[in-house]
C-alpha positions, 0 to 999 in steps of 0.5 A: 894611564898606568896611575888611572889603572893602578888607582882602579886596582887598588879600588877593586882590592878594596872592595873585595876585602869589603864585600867578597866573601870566599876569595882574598884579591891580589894586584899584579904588577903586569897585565899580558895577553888581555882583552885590555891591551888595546885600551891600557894607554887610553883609560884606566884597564885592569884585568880580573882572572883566577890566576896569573896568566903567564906564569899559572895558566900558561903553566898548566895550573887551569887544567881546562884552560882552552880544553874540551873539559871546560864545561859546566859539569867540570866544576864545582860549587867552590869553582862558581863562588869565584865566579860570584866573588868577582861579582861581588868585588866588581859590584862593590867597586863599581857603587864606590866609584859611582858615590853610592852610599851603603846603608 
C-alpha cells in the first residue's frame, strides 16, 4: 500500500496548501511508532503530527510530550491554530477525495 499512502499524503499536502491557513504541511519519507503500523500493508495510512516523531519528539522538541504539563492551560492560542490547521487540511482533503465541488 506504499503507492496508496504516498498518493494520500501528497493529496493531504495539497489540501493543506489550499485550505490551511497558519501552518505549511510537510511529507516524510517514514512513519514510525504510529497507531497506523498495523494497517500500512492493508489500506492507504498516513500519519498527521506537529513533529517528526523520531528525530524531534524523541528529541525533546515537545517539551510536554508524555509530561504532567501536557495540559490545556500549557498552551497557547498559536498551539490550538495547529490543531484547527489539521482540521482544516484533513476536512479539505477528505471533500477532495469524496468529489465534493467548492463553490
Amino acid at each position: 500500500m506504499a503507492a496508496a499512502s504516498q498518493a494520500l499524503a501528497w493529496a493531504l499536502h495539497s489540501a493543506n496548501a489550499r485550505y490551511a491557513t497558519d501552518y505549511p504541511a510537510q511529507v516524510g519519507p517514514h512513519m514510525n511508532n504510529t497507531d497506523s503500523g498495523p494497517f500500512q500493508d492493508m489500506i492507504a495510512a498516513v500519519s498527521l503530527r506537529e513533529n517528526e516523531r523520531g528525530t524531534q519528539v524523541g528529541s525533546g522538541w515537545d517539551p510536554h510530550w508524555h509530561q504532567p504539563t501536557d495540559l490545556f492551560a500549557t498552551f497557547s492560542d498559536a498551539d490550538f491554530r495547529l490543531g484547527l490547521n489539521a482540521a482544516q487540511t484533513t476536512l479539505g482533503a477528505l471533500g477532495k477525495l469524496a468529489g465534493a465541488k467548492r463553490k
